[in-house]
Structure formats: structure tokens, C-alpha cells
DOVEX-172164 format. One line per 5 residues: number of its first residue (from 0); their letters; for each residue x, y negated, z of C-alpha. Coordinates in steps of 0.2 Angstrom, whole numbers, plus 5000, padded with zeros to 4 digits. Example, Ala and Ser with C-alpha at 12.3 -4.5 7.8 and 13.67 -1.06 7.14 Angstrom:
BEGIN
0) as) 5062,5022,5039; 5068,5005,5036
//
This chain:
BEGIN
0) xxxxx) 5377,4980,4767; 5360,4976,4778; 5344,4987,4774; 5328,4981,4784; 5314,4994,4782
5) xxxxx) 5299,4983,4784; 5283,4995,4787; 5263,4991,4789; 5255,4999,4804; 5245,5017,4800
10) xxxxx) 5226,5015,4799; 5213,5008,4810; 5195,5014,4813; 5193,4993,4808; 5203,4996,4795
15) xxxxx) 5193,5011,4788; 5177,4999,4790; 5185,4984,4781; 5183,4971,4795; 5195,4959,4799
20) xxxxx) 5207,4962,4813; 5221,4946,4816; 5225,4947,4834; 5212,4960,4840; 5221,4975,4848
25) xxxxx) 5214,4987,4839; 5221,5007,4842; 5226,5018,4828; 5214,5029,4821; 5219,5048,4820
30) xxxxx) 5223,5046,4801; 5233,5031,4807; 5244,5043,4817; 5246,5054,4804; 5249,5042,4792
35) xxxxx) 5264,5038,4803; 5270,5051,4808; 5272,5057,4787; 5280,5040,4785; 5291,5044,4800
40) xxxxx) 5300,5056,4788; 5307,5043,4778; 5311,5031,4792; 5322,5044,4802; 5331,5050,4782
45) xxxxx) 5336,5029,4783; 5344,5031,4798; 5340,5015,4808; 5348,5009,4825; 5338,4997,4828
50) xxxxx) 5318,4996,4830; 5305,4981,4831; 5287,4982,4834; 5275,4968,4837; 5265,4963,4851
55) xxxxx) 5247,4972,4844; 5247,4991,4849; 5245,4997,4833; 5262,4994,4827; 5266,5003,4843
60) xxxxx) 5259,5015,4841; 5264,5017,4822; 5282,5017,4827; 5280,5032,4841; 5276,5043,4826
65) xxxxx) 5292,5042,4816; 5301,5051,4828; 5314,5041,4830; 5327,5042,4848; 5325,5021,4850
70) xxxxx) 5315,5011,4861; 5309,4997,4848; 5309,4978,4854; 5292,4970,4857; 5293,4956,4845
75) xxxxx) 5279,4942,4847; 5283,4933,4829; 5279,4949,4819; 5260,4950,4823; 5247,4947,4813
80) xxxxx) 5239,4933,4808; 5226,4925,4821; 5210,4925,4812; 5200,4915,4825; 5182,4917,4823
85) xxxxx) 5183,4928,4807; 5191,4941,4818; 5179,4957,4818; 5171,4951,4805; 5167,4964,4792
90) xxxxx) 5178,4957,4774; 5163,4957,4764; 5151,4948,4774; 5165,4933,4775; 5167,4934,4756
95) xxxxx) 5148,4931,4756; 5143,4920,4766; 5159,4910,4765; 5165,4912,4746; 5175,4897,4744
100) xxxxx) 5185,4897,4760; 5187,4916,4761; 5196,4915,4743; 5207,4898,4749; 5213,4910,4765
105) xxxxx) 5219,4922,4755; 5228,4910,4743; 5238,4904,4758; 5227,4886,4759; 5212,4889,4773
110) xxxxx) 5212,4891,4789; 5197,4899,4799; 5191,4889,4814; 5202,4895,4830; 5213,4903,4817
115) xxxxx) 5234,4901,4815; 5238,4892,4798; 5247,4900,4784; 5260,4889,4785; 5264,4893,4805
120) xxxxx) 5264,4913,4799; 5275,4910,4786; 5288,4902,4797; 5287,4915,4814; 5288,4930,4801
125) xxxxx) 5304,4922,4796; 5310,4918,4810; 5309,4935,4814; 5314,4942,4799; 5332,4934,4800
130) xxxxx) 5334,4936,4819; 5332,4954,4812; 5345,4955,4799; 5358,4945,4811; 5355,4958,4825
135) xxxxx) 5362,4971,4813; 5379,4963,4818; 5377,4972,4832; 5374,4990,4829; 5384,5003,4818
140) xxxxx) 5383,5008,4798; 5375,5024,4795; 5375,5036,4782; 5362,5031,4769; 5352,5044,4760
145) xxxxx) 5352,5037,4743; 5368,5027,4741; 5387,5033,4744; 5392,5022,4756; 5385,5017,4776
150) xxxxx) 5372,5001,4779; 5366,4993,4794; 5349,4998,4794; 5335,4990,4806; 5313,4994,4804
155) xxxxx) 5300,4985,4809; 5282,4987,4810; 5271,4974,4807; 5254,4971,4798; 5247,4967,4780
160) xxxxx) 5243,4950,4779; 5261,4947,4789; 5270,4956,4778; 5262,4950,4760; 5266,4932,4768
165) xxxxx) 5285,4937,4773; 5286,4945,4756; 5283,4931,4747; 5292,4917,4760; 5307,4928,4754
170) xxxxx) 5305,4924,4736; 5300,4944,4733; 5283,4946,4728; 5270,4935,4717; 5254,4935,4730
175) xxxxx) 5246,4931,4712; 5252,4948,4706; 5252,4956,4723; 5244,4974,4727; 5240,4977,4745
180) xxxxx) 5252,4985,4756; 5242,5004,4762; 5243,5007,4779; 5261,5013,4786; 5268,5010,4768
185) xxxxx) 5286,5005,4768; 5294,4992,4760; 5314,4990,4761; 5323,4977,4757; 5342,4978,4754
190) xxxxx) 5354,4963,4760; 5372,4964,4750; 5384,4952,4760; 5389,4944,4742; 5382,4940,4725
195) xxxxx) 5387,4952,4714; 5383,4970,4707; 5381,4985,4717; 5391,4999,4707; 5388,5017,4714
200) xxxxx) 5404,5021,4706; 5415,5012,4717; 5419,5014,4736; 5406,5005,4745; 5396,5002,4731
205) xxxxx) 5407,4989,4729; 5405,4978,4743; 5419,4970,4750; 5427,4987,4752; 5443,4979,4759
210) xxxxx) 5434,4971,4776; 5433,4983,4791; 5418,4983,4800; 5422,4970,4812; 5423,4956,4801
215) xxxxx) 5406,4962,4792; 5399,4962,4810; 5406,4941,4811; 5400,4938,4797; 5383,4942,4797
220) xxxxx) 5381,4932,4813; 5387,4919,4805; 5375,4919,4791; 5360,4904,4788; 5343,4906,4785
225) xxxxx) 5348,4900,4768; 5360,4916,4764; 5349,4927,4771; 5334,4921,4759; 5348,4918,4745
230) xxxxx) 5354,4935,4749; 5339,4948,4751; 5334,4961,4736; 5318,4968,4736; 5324,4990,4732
235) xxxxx) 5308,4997,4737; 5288,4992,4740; 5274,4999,4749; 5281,5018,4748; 5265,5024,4755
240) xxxxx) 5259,5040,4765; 5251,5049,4752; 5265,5047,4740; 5278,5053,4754; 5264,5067,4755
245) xxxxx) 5254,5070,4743; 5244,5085,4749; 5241,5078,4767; 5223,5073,4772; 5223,5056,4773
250) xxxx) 5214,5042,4772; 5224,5026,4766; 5216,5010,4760; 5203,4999,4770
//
């Protein structure tokens, strides 16, 4: 079985004033830090071998926190989205002066002037997304803290609006329904290579418990787009800081 951990970056000072980042390459604030470093916890427990970051600092820098003994690939398709001219623009002054377009952005249907299209988003996050799962071919299964038996398991730190869009490209989410993914929240979506149930009761949870790890490795290289999407199940989302951590000083929405 494949597990992606898919995380947000930890918390800008623009986050924490509510203006609009896209492609500006902001740092992380010192709460961002933290913020990553608690969700590092739960990152290194998972057990990943392979990392992805994308292109904007932030994510960067999120992933240096967790601690983890990987040098992370710099992934262009997982940035965020390019606002054009709305970037460092404070949220509520958009949603003023522009009402109408500001609530047709976020339903996927406008796109700021100078700005990258929902639907161009959509398709690099994945693009990236089953590049991601396929490269898991190519590293080991590791123990997995809540299930009996090993997974290939991949993170990737990316961005809100990225992520929401990825999320529900994959058939996951409802944006209608959606709740803001919280700076260095986790999300983790688990990839069984068939269709049927995962017991914890039998060996490998079930899944093809006959096939070395060879043939597992050849056959997720071999999987479509299609599979993949066909294949994907949404275990956990947005596992923020402050629910890793309750008692930790920090400062997560904005």
C-alpha cells in the first residue's frame, strides 16, 4: 500500500495578516517554524523515504522542521496558485472592492488579471500528485505506526489553495463543504493497490499478501492516472499543530 502525507506550509507573517500570497516568496514566520517542527512529529512516526517541497520557501522551510534524514526534491507543479495582481493584497479588501470575482475565485471560475487559471492548477497539482505516488516504486515499505503491516510512504509540502484544489481534483473533498486546511496541517491519503477491504486482522491488511515487493514496486509504475484517482482514499485531514500539540503557543489560522 502507498501513503502520501500531503502537508500545508507552517504560517506566514502574510498569513497572520490575511493577505494574499500566490507566488510571492514569503518566509516562515517564527510560529510558522514551530508549527512545523510540532508537525514534524507526526511526519518522522510515518516514516517516509521520500520528500517533496515546492519551489516557494515556505514549503522549504516547513519541511526542514520535521526532522527528517531526506533532502526533499524541489517540485515546480506543487506551488501555489499564481494570483497576479491580487497577490499581497490584504483578503478583505479584494472581497470589498471586488465581491463578485473574489467569490467566483474561490469557486474555482475566476481568474485575477496576470493570474494562473483554476483549471491549469488543478491539472500541475496532479501531475504532480501521481508522479508522486508512482516514485514510491522506487523506495522501500516501512513500518507504519497505525497499521500492522509496511507502506510506501512519500510527504509533500505544499500550500492551501494547492491542496484544497488537489483535494478535490481527487474526488476527496466537496470545496462546498470544505473547511480550510491550518498552516502545516497534515492530510494523508492512503493508495491500496486494489479495490477491496483493508482488514487489520489479516497479514498485510489484506492486500495482496502473496506479491513480493518486487512485483508491487512494477506495479505501481505501471499504474494510470485513472487507477491512481480510482484508487486514492482520503484516512486523515488537515491533522493540525495544535491538535498534535495542544498546549503549544501557537498561532494557526490567517
Amino acid at each position: 500500500m502507498i501513503r502520501i502525507l500531503l502537508v500545508r506550509h507552517g504560517e506566514t507573517e502574510w498569513n497572520k495578516d490575511h493577505r494574499l500570497q500566490g507566488h510571492s516568496d514569503i518566509p516562515l514566520a517564527d510560529s510558522g517554524r514551530q508549527q512545523a517542527r510540532i508537525t514534524g512529529g507526526f511526519v518522522r512516526a510515518q516514516n517516509p523515504q521520500r520528500g517533496y517541497v515546492s519551489s516557494l520557501v515556505r514549503t522549504q522551510q516547513t519541511f526542514a522542521e520535521f526532522g527528517l534524514d531526506l533532502a526533499p526534491q524541489v517540485t515546480a507543479d506543487l506551488a501555489e496558485q499564481h494570483l497576479g495582481e491580487w497577490e499581497g493584497w490584504y483578503g478583505a479588501e479584494v472581497r470589498r472592492q471586488f465581491p463578485e470575482q473574489f467569490e467566483a475565485w474561490r469557486a474555482g471560475t475566476y481568474t485575477p488579471v496576470g493570474g494562473e487559471a483554476h483549471q491549469d492548477l488543478l491539472q500541475r497539482m496532479r501531475r504532480a500528485f501521481f508522479r508522486i505516488v508512482r516514485e514510491t516504486a522506487e523506495i522501500q515499505p516501512t513500518a507504519s505506526v497505525d497499521l500492522s503491516f509496511e507502506v510506501r510512504t512519500a510527504v509533500a509540502v505544499s500550500h492551501g489553495a494547492a491542496l484544497r484544489v488537489l483535494l478535490e481534483g481527487l474526488g476527496l473533498i466537496d470545496r462546498h463543504q470544505f473547511i480550510p486546511l491550518t498552516p502545516a496541517a497534515v492530510t494523508v491519503i492512503d493508495i491500496p493497490l486494489h479495490h477491496g477491504p483493508v482488514s487489520s486482522t489479516l497479514p498485510k491488511g489484506g492486500l495482496d499478501e502473496e506479491a513480493d515487493d518486487d512485483a508491487e514496486a512494477a506495479l505501481i509504475r505501471s499504474l494510470s492516472d485513472e487507477q491512481i484517482y480510482d484508487l486514492c482514499r482520503l484516512r486523515l485531514i488537515n491533522l493540525s499543530p495544535e491538535l498534535l500539540n495542544p498546549g503549544a503557543d501557537t498561532v494557526a489560522f490567517g
